[in-house]
C-alpha positions as CSV (number, residue, x, y, z in Angstrom):
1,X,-71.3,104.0,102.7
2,X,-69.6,104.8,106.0
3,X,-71.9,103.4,108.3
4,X,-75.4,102.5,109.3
5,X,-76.2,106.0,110.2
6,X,-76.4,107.7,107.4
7,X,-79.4,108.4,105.3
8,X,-79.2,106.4,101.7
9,X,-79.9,108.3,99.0
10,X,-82.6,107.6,96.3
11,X,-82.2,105.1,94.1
12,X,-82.8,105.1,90.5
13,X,-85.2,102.7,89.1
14,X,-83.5,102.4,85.5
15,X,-80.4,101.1,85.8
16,X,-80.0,101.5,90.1
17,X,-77.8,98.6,92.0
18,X,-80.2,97.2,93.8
19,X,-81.9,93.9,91.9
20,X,-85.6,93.8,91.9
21,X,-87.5,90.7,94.8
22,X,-90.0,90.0,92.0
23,X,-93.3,88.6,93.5
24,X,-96.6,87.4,91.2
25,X,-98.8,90.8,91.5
26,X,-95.7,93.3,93.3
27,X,-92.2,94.1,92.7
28,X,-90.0,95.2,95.2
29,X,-86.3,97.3,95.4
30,X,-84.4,96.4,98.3
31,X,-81.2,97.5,99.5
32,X,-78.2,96.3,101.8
33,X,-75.5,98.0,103.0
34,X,-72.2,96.3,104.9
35,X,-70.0,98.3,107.0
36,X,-67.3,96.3,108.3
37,X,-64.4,98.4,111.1
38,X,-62.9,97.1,114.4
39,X,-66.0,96.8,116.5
40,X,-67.7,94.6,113.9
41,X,-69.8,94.2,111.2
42,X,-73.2,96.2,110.4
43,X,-75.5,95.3,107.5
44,X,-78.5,98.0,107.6
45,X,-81.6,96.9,104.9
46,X,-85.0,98.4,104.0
47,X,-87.0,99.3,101.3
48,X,-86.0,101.1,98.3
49,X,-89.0,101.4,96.0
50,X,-92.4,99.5,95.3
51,X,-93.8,99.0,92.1
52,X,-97.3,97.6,91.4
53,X,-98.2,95.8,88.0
54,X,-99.0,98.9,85.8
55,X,-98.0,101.6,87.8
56,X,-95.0,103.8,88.2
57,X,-92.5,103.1,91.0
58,X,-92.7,105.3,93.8
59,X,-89.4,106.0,95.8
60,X,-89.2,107.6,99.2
61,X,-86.0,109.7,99.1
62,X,-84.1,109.8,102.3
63,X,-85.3,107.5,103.9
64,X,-83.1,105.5,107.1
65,X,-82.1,101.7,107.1
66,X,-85.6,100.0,108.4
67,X,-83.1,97.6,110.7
68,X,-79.6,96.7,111.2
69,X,-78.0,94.0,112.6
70,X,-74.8,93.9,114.3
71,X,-72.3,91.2,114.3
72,X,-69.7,91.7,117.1
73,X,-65.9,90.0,116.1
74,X,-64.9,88.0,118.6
75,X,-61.6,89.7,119.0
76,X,-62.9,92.7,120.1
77,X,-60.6,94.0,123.4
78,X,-62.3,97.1,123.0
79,X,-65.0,96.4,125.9
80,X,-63.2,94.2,128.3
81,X,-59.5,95.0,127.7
82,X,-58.3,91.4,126.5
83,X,-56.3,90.2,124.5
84,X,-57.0,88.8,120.7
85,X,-55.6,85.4,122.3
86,X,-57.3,85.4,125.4
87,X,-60.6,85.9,123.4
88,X,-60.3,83.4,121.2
89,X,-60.1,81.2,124.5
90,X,-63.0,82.1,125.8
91,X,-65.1,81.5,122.6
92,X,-63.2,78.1,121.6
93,X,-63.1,75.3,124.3
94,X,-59.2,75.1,123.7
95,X,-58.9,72.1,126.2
96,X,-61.4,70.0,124.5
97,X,-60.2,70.4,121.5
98,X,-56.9,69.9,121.4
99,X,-58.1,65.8,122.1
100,X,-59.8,66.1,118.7
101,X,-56.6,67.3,116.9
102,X,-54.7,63.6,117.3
103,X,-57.8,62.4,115.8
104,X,-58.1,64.4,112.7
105,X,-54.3,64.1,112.3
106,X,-54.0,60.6,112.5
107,X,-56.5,60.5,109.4
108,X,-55.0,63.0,107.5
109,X,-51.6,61.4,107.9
110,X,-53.0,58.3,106.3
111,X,-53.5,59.6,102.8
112,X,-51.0,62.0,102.9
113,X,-47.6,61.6,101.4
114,X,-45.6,60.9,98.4
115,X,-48.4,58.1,96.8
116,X,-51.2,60.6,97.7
117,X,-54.6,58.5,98.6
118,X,-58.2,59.7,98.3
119,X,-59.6,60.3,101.6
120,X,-62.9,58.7,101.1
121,X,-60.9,55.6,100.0
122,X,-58.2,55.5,102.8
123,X,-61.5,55.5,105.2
124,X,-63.1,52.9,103.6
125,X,-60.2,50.4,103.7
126,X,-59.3,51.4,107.2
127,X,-62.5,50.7,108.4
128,X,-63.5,47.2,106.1
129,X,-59.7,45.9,106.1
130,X,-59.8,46.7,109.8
131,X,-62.8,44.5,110.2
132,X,-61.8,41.9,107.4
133,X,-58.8,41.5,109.9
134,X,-60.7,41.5,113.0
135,X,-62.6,38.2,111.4
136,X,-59.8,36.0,109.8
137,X,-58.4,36.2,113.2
138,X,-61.6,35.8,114.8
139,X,-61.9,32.4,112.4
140,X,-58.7,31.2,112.8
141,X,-59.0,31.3,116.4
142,X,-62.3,29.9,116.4
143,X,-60.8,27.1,114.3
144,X,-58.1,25.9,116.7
145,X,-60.1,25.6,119.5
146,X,-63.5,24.0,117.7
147,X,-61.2,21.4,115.9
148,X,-62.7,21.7,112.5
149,X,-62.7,25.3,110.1
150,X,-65.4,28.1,111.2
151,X,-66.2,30.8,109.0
152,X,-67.2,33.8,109.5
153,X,-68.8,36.7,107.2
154,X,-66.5,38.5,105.2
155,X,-66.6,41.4,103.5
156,X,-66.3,42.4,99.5
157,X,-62.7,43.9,99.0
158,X,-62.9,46.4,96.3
159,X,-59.6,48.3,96.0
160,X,-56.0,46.8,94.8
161,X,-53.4,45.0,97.2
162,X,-51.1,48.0,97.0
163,X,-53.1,50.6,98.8
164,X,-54.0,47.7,101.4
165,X,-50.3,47.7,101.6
166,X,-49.5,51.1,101.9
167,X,-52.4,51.5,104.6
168,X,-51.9,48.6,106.7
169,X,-47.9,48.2,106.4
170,X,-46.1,51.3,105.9
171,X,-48.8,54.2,107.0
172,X,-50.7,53.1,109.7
173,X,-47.7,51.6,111.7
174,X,-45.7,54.8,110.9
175,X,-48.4,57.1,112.5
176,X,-49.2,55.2,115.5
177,X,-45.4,54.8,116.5
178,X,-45.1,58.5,115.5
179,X,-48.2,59.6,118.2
180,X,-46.5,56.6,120.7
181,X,-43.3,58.1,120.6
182,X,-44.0,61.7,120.8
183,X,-47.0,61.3,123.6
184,X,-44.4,59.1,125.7
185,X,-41.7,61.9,125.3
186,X,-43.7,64.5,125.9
187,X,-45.4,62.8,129.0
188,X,-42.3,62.4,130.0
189,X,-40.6,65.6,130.1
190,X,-43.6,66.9,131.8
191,X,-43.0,64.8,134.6
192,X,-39.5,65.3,134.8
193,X,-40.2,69.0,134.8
194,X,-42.3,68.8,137.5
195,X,-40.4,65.9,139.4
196,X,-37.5,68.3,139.6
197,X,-39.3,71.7,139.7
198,X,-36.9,73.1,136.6
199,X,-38.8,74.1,133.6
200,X,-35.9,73.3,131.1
201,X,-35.7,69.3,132.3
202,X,-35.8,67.1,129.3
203,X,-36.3,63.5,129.5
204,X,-32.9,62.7,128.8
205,X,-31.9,64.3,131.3
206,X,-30.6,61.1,133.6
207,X,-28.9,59.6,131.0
208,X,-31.2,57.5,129.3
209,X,-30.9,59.2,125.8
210,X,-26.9,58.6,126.2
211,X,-27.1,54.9,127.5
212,X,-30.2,53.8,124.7
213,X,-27.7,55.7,121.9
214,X,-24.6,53.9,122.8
215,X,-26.8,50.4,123.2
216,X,-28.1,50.8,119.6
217,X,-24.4,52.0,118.6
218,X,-23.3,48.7,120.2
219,X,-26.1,46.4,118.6
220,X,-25.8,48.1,114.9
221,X,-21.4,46.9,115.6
222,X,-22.1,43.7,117.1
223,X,-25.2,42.3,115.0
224,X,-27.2,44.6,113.2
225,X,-30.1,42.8,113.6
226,X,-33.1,45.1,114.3
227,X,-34.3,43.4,117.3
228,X,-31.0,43.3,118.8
229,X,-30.7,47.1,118.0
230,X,-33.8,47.9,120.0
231,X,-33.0,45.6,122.7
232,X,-29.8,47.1,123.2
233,X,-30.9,50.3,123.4
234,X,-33.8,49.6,125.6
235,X,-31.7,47.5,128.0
236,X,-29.0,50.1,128.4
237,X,-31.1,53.0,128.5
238,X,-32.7,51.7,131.7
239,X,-28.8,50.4,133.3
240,X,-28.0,54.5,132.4
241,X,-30.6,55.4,134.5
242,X,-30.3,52.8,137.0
243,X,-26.7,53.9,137.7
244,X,-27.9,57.5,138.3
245,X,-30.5,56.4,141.0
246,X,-27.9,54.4,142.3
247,X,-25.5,57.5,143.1
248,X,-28.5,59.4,144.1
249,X,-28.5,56.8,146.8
250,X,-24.8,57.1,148.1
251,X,-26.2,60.0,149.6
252,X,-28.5,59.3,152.5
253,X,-29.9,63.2,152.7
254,X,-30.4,62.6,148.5
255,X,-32.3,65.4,146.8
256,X,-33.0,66.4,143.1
257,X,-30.3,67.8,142.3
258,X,-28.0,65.2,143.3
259,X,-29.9,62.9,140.9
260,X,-29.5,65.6,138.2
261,X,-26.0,65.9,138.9
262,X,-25.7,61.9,138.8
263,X,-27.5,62.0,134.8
264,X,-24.8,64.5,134.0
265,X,-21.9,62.2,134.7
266,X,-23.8,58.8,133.3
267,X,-24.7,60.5,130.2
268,X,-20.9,62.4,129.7
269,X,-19.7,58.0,130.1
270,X,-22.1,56.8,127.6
271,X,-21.3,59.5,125.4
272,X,-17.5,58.8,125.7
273,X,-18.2,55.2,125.2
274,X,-20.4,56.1,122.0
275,X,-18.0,57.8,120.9
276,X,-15.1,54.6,120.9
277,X,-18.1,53.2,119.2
278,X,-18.0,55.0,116.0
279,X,-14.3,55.3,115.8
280,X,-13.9,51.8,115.8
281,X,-17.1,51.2,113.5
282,X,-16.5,50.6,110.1
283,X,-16.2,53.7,108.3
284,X,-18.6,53.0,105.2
285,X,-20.7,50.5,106.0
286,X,-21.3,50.5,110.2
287,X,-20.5,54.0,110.9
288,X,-23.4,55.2,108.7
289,X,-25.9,53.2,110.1
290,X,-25.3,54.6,113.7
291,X,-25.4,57.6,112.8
292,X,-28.7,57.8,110.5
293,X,-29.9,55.9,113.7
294,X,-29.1,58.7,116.1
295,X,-30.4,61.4,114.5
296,X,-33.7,60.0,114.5
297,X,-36.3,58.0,112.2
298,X,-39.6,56.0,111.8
299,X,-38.6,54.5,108.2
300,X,-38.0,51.2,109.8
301,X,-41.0,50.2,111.8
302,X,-42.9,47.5,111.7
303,X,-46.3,46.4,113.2
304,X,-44.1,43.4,115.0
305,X,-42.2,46.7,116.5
306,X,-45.4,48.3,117.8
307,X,-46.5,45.3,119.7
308,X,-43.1,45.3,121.0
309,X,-43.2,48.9,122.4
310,X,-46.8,49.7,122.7
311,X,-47.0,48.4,126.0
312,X,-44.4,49.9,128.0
313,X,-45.2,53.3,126.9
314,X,-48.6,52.6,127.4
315,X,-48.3,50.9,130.8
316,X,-45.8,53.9,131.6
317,X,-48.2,56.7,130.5
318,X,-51.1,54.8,132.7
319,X,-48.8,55.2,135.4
320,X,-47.8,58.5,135.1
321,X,-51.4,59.6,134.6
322,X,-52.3,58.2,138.0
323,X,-50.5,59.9,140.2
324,X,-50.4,63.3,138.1
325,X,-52.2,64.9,141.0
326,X,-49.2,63.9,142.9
327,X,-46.8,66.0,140.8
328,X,-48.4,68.9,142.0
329,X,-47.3,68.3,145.4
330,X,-43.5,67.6,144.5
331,X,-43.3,70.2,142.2
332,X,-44.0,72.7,145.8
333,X,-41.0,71.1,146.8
334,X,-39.9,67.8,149.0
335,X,-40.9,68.9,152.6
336,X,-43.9,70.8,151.9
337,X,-44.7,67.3,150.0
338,X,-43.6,65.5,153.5
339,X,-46.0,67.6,155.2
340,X,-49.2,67.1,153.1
341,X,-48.5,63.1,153.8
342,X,-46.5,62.2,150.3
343,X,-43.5,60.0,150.5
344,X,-41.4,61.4,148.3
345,X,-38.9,58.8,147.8
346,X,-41.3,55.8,146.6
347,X,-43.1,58.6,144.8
348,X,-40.0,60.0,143.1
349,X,-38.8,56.3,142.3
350,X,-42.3,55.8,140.8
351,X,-42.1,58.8,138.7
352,X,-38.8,58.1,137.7
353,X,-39.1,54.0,136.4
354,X,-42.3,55.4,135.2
355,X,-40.8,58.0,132.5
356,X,-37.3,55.9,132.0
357,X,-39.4,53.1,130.5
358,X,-41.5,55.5,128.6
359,X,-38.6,57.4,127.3
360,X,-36.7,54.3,126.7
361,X,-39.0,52.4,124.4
362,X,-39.7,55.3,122.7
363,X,-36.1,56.1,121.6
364,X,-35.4,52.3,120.8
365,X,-37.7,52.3,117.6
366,X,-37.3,56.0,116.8
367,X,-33.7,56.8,117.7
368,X,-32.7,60.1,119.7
369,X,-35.3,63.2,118.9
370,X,-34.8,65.8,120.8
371,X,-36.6,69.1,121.8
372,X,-40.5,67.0,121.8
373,X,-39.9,66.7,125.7
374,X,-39.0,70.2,126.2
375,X,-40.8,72.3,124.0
376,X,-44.4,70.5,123.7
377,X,-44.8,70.7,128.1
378,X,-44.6,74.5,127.8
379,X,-47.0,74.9,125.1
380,X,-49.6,72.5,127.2
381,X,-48.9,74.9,129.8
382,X,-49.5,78.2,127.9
383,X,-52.9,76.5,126.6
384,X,-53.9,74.9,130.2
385,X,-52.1,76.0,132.9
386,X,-49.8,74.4,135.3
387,X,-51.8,71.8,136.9
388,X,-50.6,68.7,136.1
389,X,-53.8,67.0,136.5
390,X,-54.9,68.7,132.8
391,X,-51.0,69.4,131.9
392,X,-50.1,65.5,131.5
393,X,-52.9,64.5,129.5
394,X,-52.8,67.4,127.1
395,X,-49.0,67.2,127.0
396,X,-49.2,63.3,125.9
397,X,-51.9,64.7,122.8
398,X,-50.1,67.8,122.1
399,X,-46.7,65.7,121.7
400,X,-48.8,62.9,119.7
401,X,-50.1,65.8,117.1
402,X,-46.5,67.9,116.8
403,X,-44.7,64.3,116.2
404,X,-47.0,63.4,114.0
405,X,-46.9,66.5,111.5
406,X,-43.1,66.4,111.6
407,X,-42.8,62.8,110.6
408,X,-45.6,63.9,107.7
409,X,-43.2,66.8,106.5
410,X,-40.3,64.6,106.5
411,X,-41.4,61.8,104.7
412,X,-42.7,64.2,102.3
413,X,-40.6,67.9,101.7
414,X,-37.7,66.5,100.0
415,X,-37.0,63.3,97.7
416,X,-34.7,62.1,100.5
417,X,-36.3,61.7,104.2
418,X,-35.4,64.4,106.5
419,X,-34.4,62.9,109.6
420,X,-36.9,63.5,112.8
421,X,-34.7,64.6,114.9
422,X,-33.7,67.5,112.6
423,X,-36.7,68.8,112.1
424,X,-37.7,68.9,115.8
425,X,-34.3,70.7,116.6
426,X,-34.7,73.3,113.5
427,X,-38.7,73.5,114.7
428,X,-38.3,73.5,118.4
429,X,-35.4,75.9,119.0
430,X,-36.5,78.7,117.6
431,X,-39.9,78.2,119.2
432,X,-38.0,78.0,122.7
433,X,-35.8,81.2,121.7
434,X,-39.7,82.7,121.3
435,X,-40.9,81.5,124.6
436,X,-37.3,83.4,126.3
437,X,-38.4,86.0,124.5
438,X,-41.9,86.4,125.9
439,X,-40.9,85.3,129.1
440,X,-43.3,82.3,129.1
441,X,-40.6,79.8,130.3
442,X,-41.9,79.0,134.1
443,X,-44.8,77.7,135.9
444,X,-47.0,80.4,135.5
């Protein structure tokens, strides 16, 4: 059949393809033919034959489809010239849902892994363990203050003490420092981008990255202690970028470029001082450690970690989303900011503490990843554009959702975990090469 057109020939009521509609006093042939090409899909149907109870079935021969019905793909450029991508746009409500994918992620990631989990299951203790939580606490605090024991309903636990284990203290801190991390990056980098009107600005790029990497470097020689590893590297990850500011300010006519110029040299010191670091580090036990720690890893954390971290980067994010409508003006440039009524220096200084925090207690319980700062910015603004009012926001859930499905694929491709910032480097160059390619690298 090559199309809805053409006249179907009779059909044959011993052995014919089409299967009798049986009804209690008629019986009825019907037939349906699909024709499926580039503008869409056509299914023509009518009536093949009618047979009565006792008679012989009569057959019109020649006869034309009684109706068709047309199914347009939704790719099709054919009428208004667009592209297969720019389609798909219109039909699916891109922007809205790229706030579900964190969602369905964040589930998925919980049963997912080495010790797989049924879904249904992971749900159920998520939601009741959650809530049995929720209600010791509730009763314990209750208690305290009342001066004798409250109790409060409880509910009926019905699975083992491992999987409440592997939900509540390996899985569930792992994703939400994995989302943290790469929203706060991602944020970041966006701002910085904009904050210094270059679309290849990272958020490393006034020396933070550097000054948290030789902090940790310096904690993992000193103590080894986790929390004086993340201290470390939060503490000097902020003096890195204070130091930058600080030449920035020599300058009394300062601009962008002399506070990029300033994250250049901090970050070539701390790397020079990181470097002393390992030489002097013991070979096979120290040396190790800071290196597994700078390329990047969520093995380690812990749920005292997240309330730790949690909220700077959320304080930091708040901030950022704020005054994302002000990005806009100083990504135009500094005076045409001065003349729309923005003071650019308190506003760059905000925009600036605002990310370094961000940034910095992200990489303190993560170590270094790069590329999530670069890379997930530019896809936000393929999907939404370059207003930074919708870029921040979708670049904080895009960076959530790509951080998360690395982590997942490390902890789970090879017997041995991949380190994250590995992955992102063998994931996110090549997709940058791409975007040179295509030319996509800009504002537009």
């Amino acid at each position: 059949m090559k199309g809805a057109e053409r006249e179907f020939p009779a059909h044959k009521v011993q052995g014919s393809s089409p299967k009798p509609f049986y009804h209690p006093r008629k019986c009825y042939y019907i037939y349906i033919s699909i024709k499926l090409n580039k503008t869409g899909i056509h299914i023509g149907y009518g009536l093949v034959c009618r047979m009565t109870r006792g008679e012989e079935p009569t057959v019109e021969v020649g006869q034309r489809p009684e109706g068709t019905i047309a199914i347009e793909l939704p790719w099709v450029a054919s009428r208004g010239g667009m592209s297969v991508y720019e389609a798909v746009l219109r039909i699916f409500p891109v922007e809205k849902a790229i706030y579900i994918l964190p969602i369905v992620l964040f589930v998925f990631s919980l049963f997912f892994g080495r010790y797989m989990m049924d879904p249904v299951e992971t749900l159920r203790i998520l939601i009741v363990g959650s809530a049995t939580i929720f209600l010791d606490t509730a009763s314990s605090l209750l208690s305290t203050f009342a001066g004798h024991q409250v109790l409060l309903p409880s509910f009926e636990q019905a699975w083992g003490a491992s999987e409440q284990t592997v939900i509540f203290q390996i899985r569930l801190p792992r994703v939400i420092a994995a989302m943290l991390v790469g929203g706060g990056l991602a944020l970041a980098g966006a701002s910085f981008q904009g904050l210094f009107r270059n679309p290849l600005v990272s958020p490393d790029i006034l020396g933070v990255a550097s000054g948290a990497g030789f902090g940790a470097a310096l904690g993992i020689l000193i103590s080894g202690d986790p929390r004086v590893i993340q201290v470390s590297a939060f503490i000097f990850g902020i003096v890195a970028v204070a130091v930058t500011y600080g030449i920035s300010r020599v300058y009394r006519n300062s601009s962008t470029l002399i506070l990029v110029l300033g994250g250049i040299v901090v970050g070539s010191v701390f790397s020079a001082l990181l470097s002393l670091t390992k030489y002097v580090a013991d070979p096979y036990d120290t040396l190790p450690a800071i290196v597994f720690w700078l390329m990047g890893s969520l093995s380690a954390v812990s749920n005292a970690d997240l309330l730790a971290v949690a909220p700077p980067i959320l304080l930091g994010g708040l901030c950022l989303f704020l005054i994302r409508w002000r990005i806009n003006l100083l990504s135009v440039g500094e005076e045409e900011a001065r003349a729309l009524g923005v003071d650019t220096k308190k506003m760059t200084a905000a925009i600036i503490v605002a990310s370094t925090v961000v940034t910095a207690s992200a990489v303190c319980i993560s170590g270094i990843i790069g590329w999530v700062g670069l890379v997930v910015p530019h896809i936000g603004r393929m999907l939404v554009g370059p207003d930074f009012r919708r870029l921040i926001p979708v670049s904080a859930v895009l960076g959530a959702s790509f951080l998360l499905v690395v982590d997942d694929i490390a902890r789970t491709l090879t017997a041995a975990e991949i380190p994250l910032g590995v992955l992102t480097a063998l994931i996110g160059a090549p997709f940058f090469a791409y975007l040179l390619t295509r030319k996509r690298v800009g504002w537009s």
